[in-house]
PDB file of N, CA, C and O in Angstrom:
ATOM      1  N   UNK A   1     -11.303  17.888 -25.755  1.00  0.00           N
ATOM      2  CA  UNK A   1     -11.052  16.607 -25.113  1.00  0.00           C
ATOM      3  C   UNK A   1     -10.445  16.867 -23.732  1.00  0.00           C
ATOM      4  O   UNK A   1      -9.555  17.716 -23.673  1.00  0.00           O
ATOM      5  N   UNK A   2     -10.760  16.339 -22.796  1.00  0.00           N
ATOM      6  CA  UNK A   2     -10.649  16.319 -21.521  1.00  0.00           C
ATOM      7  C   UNK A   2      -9.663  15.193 -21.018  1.00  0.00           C
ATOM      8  O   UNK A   2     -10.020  14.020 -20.908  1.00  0.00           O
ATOM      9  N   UNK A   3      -8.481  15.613 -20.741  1.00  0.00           N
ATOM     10  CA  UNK A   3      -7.265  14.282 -20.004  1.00  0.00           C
ATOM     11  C   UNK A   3      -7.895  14.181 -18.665  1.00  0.00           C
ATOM     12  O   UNK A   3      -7.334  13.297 -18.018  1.00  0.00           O
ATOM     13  N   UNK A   4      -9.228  14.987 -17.754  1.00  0.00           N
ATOM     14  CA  UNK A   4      -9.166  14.442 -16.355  1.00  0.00           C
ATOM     15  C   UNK A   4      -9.359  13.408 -15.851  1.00  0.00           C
ATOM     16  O   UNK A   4      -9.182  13.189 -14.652  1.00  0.00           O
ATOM     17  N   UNK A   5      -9.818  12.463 -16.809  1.00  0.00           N
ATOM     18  CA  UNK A   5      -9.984  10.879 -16.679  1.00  0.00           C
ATOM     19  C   UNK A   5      -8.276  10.294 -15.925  1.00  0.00           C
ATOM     20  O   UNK A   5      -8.172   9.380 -15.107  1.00  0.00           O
ATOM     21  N   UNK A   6      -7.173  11.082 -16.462  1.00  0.00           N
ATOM     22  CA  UNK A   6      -6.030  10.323 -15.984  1.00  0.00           C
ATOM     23  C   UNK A   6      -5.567  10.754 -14.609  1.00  0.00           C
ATOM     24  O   UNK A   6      -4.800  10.159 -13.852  1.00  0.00           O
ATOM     25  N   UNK A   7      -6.132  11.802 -14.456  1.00  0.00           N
ATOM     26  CA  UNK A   7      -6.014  11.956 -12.890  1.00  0.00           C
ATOM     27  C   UNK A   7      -6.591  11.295 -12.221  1.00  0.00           C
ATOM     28  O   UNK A   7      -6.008  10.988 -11.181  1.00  0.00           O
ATOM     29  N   UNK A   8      -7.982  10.738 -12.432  1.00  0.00           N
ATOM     30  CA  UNK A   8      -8.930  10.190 -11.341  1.00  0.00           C
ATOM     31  C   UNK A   8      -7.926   8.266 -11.044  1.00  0.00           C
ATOM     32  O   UNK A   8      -7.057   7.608 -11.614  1.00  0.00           O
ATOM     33  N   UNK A   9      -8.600   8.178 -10.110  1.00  0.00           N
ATOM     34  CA  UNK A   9      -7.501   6.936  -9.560  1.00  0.00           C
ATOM     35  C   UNK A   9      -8.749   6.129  -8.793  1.00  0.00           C
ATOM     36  O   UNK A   9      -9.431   7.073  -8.393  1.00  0.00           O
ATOM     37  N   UNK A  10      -9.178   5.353  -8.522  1.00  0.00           N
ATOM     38  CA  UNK A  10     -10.261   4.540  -8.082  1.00  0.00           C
ATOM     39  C   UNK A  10     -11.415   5.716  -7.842  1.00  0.00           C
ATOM     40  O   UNK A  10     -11.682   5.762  -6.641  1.00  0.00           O
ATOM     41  N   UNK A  11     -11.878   6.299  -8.309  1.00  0.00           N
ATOM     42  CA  UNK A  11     -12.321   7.436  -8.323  1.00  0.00           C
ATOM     43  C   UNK A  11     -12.725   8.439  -7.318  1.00  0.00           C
ATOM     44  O   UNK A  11     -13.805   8.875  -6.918  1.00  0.00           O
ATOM     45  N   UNK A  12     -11.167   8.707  -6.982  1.00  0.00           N
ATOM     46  CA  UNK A  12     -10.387  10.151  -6.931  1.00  0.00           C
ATOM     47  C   UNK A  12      -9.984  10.758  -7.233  1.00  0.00           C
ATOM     48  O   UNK A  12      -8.822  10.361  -7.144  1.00  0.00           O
ATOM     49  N   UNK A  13      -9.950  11.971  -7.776  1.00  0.00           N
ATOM     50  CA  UNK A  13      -9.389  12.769  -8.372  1.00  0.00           C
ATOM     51  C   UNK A  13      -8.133  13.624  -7.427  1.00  0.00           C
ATOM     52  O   UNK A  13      -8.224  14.362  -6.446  1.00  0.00           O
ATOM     53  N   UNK A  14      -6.814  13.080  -8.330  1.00  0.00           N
ATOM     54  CA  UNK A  14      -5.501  14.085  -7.905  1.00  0.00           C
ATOM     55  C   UNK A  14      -5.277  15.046  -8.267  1.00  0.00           C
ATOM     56  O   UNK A  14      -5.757  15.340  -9.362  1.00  0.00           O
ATOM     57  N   UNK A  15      -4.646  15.798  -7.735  1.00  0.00           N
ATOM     58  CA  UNK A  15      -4.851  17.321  -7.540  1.00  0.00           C
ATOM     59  C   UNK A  15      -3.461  17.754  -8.905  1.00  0.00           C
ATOM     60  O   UNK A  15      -3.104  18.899  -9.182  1.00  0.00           O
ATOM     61  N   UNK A  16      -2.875  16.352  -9.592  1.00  0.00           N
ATOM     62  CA  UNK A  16      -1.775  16.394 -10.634  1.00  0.00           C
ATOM     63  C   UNK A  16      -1.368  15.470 -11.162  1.00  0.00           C
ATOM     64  O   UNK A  16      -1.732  14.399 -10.676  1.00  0.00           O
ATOM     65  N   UNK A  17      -0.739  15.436 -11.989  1.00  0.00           N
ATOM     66  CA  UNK A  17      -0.762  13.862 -13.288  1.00  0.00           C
ATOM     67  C   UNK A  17       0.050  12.990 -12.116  1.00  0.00           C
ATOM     68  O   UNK A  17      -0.395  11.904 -11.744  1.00  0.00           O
ATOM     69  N   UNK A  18       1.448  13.633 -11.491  1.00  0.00           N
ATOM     70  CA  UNK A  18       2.330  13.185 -11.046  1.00  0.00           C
ATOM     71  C   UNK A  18       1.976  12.294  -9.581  1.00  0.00           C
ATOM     72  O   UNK A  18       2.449  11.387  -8.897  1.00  0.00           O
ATOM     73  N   UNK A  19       0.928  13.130  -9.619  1.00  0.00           N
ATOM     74  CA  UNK A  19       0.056  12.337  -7.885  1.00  0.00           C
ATOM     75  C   UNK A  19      -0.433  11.640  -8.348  1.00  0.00           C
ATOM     76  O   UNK A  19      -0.123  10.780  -7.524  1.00  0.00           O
ATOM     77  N   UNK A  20      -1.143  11.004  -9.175  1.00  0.00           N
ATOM     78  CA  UNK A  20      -1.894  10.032 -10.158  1.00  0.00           C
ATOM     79  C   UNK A  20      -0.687   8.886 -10.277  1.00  0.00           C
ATOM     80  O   UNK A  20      -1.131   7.881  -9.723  1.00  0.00           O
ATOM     81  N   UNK A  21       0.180   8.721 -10.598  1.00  0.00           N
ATOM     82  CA  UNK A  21       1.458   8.394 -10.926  1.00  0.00           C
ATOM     83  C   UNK A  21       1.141   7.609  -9.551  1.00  0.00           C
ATOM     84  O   UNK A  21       0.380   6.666  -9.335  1.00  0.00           O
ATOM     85  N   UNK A  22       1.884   8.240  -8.814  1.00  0.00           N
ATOM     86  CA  UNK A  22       2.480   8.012  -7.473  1.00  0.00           C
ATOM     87  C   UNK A  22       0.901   6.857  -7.088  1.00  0.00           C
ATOM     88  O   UNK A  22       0.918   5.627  -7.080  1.00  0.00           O
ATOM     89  N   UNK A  23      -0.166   7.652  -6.845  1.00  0.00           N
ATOM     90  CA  UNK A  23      -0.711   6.585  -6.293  1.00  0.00           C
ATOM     91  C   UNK A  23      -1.045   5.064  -7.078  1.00  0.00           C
ATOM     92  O   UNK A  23      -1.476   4.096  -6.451  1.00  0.00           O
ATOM     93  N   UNK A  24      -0.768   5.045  -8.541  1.00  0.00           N
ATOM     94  CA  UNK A  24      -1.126   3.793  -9.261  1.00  0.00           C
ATOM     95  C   UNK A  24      -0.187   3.505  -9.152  1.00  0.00           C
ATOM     96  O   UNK A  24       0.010   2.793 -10.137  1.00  0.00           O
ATOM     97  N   UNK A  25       1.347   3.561  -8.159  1.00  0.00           N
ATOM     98  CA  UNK A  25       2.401   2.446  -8.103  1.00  0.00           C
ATOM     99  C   UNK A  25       3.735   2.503  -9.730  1.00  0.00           C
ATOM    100  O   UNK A  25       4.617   1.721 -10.086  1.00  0.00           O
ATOM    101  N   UNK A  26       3.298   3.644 -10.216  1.00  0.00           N
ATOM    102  CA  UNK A  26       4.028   3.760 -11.643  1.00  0.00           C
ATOM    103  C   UNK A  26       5.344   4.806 -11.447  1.00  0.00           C
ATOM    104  O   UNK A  26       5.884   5.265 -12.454  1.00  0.00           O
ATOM    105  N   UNK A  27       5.690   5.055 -10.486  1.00  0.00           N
ATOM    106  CA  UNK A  27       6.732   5.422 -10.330  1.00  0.00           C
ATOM    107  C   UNK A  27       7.886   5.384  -9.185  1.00  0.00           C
ATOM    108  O   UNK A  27       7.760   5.552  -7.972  1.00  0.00           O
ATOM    109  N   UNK A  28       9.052   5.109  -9.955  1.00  0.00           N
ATOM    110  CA  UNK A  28       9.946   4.470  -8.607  1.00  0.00           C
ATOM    111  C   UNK A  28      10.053   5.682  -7.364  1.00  0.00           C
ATOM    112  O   UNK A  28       9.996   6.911  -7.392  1.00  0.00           O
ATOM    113  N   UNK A  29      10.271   4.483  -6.071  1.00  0.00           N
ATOM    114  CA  UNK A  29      10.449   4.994  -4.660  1.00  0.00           C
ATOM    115  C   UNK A  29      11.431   4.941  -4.429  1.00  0.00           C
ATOM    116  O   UNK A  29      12.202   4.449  -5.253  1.00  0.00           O
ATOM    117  N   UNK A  30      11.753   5.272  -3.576  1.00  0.00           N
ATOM    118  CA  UNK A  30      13.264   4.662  -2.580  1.00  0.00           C
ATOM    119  C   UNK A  30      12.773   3.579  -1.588  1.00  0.00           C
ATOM    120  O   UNK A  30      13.617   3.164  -0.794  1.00  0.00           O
ATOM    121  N   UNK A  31      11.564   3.082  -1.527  1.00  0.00           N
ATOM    122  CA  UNK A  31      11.096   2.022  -0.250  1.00  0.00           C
ATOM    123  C   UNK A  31      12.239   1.115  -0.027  1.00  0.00           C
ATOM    124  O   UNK A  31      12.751   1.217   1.088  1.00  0.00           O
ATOM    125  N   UNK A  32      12.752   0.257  -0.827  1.00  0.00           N
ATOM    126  CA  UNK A  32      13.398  -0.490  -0.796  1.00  0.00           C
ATOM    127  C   UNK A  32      15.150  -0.407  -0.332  1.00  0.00           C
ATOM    128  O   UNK A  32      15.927  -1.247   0.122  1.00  0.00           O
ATOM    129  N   UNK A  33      15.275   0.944  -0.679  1.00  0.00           N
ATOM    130  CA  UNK A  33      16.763   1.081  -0.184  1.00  0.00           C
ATOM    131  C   UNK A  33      16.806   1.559   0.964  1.00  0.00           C
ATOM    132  O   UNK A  33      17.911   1.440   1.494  1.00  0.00           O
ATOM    133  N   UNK A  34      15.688   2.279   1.830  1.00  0.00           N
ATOM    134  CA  UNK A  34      14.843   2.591   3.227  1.00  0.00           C
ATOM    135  C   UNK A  34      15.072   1.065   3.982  1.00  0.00           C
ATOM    136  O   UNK A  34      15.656   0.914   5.055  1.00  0.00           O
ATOM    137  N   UNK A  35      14.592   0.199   3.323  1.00  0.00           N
ATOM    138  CA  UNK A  35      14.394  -1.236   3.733  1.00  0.00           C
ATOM    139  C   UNK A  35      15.791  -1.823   4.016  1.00  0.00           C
ATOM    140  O   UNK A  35      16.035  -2.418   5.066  1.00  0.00           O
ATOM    141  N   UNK A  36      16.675  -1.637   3.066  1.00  0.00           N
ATOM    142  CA  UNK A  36      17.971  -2.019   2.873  1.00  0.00           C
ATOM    143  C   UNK A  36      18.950  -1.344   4.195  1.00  0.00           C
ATOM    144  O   UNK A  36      19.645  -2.064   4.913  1.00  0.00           O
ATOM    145  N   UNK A  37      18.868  -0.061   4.329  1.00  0.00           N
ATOM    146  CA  UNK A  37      19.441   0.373   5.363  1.00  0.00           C
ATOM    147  C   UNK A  37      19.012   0.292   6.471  1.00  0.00           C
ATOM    148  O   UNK A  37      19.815   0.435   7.393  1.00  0.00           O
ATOM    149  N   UNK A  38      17.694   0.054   6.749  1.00  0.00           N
ATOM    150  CA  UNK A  38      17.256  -0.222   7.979  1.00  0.00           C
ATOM    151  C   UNK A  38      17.603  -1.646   8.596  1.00  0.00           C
ATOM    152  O   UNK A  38      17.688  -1.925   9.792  1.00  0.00           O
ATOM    153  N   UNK A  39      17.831  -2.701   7.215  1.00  0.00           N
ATOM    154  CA  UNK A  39      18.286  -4.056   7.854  1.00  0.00           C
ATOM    155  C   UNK A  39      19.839  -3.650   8.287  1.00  0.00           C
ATOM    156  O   UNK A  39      20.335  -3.811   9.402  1.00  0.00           O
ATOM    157  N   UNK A  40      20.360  -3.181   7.322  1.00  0.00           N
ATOM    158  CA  UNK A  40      21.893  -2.929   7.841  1.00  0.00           C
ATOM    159  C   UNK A  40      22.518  -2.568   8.554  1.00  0.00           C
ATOM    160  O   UNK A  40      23.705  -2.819   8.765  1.00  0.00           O
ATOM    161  N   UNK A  41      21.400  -1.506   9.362  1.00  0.00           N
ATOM    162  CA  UNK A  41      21.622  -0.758  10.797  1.00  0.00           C
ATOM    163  C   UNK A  41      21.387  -1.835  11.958  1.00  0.00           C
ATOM    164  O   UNK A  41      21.927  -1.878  13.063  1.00  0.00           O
ATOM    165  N   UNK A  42      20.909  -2.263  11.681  1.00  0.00           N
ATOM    166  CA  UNK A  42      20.737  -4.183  12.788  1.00  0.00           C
ATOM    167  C   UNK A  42      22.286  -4.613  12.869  1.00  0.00           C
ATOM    168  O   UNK A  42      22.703  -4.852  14.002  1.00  0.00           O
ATOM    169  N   UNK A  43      23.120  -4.729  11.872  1.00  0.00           N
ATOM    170  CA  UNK A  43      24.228  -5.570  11.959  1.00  0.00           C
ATOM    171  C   UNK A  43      25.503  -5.082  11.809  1.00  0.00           C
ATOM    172  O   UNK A  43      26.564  -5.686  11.963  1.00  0.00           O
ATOM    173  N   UNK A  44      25.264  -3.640  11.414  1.00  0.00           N
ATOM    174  CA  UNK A  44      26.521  -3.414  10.702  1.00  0.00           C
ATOM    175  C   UNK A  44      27.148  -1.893  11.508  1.00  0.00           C
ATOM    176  O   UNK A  44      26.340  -1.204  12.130  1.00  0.00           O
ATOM    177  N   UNK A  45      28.687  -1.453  11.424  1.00  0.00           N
ATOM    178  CA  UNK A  45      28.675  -0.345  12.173  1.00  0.00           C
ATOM    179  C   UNK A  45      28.459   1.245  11.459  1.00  0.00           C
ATOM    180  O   UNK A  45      27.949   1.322  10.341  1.00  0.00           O
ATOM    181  N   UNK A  46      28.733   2.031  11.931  1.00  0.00           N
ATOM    182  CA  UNK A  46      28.223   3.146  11.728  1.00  0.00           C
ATOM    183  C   UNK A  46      29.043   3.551  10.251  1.00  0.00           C
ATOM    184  O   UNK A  46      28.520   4.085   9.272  1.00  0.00           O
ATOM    185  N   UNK A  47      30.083   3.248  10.358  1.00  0.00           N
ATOM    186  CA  UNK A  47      31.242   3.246   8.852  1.00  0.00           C
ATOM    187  C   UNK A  47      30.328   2.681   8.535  1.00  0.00           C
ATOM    188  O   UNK A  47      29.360   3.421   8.357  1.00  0.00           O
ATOM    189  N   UNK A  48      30.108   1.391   8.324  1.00  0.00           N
ATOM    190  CA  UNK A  48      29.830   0.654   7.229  1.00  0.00           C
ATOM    191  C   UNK A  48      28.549   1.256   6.691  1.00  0.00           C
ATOM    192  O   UNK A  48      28.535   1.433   5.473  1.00  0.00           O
ATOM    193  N   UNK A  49      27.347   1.642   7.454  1.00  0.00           N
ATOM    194  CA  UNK A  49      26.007   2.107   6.922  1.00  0.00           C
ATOM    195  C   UNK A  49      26.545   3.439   5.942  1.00  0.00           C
ATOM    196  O   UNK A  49      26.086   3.585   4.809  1.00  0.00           O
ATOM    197  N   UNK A  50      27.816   4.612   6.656  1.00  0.00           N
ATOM    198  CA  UNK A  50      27.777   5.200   5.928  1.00  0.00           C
ATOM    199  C   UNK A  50      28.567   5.196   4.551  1.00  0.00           C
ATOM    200  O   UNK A  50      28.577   6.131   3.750  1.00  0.00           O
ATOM    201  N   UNK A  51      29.295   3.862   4.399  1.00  0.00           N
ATOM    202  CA  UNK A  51      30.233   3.405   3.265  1.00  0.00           C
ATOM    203  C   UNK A  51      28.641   2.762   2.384  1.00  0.00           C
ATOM    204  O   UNK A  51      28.460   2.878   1.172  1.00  0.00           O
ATOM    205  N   UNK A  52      28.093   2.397   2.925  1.00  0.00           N
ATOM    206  CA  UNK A  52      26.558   1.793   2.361  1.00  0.00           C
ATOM    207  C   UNK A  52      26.039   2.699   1.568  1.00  0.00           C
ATOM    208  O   UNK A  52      25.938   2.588   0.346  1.00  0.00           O
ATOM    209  N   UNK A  53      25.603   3.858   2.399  1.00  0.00           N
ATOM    210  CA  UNK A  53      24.880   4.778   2.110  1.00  0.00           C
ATOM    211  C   UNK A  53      25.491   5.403   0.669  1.00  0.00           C
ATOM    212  O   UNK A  53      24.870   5.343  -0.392  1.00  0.00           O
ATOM    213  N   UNK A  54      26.903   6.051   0.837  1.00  0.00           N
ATOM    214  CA  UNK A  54      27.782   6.464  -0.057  1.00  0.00           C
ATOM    215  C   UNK A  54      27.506   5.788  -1.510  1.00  0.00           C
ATOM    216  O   UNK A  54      27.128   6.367  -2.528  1.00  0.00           O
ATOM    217  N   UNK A  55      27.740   4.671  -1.369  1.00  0.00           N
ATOM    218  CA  UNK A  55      27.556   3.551  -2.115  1.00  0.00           C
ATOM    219  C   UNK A  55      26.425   3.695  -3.200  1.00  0.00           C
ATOM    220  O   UNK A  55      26.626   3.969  -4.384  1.00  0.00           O
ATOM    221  N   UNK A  56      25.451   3.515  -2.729  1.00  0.00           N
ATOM    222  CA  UNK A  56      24.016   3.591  -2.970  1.00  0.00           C
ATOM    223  C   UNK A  56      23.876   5.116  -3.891  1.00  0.00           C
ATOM    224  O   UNK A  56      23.243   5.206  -4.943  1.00  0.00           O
ATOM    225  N   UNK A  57      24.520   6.100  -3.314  1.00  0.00           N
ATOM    226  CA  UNK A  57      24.150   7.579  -3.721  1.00  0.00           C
ATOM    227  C   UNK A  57      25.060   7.557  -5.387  1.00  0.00           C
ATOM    228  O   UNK A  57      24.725   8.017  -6.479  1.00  0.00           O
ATOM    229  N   UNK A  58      25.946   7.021  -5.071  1.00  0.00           N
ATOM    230  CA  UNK A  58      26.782   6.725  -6.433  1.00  0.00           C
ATOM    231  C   UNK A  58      26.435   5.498  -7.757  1.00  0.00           C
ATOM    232  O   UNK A  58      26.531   5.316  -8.971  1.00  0.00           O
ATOM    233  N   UNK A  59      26.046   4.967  -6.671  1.00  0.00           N
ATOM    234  CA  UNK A  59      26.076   3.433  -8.136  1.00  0.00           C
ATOM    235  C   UNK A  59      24.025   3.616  -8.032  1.00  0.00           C
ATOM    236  O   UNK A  59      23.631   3.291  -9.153  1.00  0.00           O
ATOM    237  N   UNK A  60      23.058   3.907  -7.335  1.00  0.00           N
ATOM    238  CA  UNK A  60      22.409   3.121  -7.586  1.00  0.00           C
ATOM    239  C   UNK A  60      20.490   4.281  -7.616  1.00  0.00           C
ATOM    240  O   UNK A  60      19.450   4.252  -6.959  1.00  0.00           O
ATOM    241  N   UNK A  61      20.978   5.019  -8.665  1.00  0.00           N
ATOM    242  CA  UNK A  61      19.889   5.828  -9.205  1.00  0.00           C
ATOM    243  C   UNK A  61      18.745   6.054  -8.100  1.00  0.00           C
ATOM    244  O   UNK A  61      17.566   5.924  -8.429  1.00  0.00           O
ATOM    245  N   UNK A  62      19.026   6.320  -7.073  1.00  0.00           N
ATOM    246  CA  UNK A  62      18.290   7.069  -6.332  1.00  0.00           C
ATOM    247  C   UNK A  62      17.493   8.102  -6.330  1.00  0.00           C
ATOM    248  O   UNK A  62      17.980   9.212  -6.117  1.00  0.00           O
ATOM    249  N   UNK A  63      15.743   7.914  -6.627  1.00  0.00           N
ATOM    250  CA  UNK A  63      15.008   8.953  -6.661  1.00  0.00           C
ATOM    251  C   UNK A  63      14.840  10.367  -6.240  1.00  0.00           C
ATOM    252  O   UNK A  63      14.824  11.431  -6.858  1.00  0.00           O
ATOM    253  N   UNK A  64      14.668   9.899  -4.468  1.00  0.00           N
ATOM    254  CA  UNK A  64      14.772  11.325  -3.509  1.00  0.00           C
ATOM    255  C   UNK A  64      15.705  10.842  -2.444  1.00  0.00           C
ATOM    256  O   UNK A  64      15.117  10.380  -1.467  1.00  0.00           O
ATOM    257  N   UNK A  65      17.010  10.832  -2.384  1.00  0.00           N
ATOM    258  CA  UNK A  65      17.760  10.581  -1.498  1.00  0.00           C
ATOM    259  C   UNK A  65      18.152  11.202   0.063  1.00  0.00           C
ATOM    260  O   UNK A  65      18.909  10.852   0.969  1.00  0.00           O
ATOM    261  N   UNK A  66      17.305  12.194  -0.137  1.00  0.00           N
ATOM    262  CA  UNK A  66      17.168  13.724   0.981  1.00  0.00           C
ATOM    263  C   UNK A  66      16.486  12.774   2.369  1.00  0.00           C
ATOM    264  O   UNK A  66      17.059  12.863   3.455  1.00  0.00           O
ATOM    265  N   UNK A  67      15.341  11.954   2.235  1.00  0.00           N
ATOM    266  CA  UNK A  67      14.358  11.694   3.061  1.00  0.00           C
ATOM    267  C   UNK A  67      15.457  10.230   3.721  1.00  0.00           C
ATOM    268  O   UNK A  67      15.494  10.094   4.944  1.00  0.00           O
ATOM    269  N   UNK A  68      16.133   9.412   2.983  1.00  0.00           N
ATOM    270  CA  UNK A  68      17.057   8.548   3.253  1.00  0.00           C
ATOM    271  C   UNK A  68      18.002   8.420   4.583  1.00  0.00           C
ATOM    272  O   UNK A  68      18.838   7.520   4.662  1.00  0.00           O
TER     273      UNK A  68
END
């Protein structure tokens, strides 16, 4: 039996289950906390983004926080 059916994705084939993943939207990003700090950098000062940031790294399950 052959799993390569779960790699293929509108039919493409990923080069790994986990890229398969990623492109059907089934696994969490950080987009949104990207989003979050980028509004906050509009209004807020440099403490505060990095009391934000801090924040975020502690309370709020952050995937890949490196790229952040």
């Amino acid at each position: 039996m052959s799993f390569q059916y779960l790699k293929t994705v509108e039919g493409r084939i990923c080069s790994n289950y986990k890229e398969a993943c990623q492109v059907r939207g089934l696994l969490e990003n950080d987009e949104h906390w990207n989003a979050t700090l980028e509004e906050a950098a509009f209004v807020h000062s440099p403490r505060m983004l990095r009391d934000l940031f801090a924040g975020m790294l502690q309370v709020c399950a952050l995937s890949n926080p490196n790229p952040l």
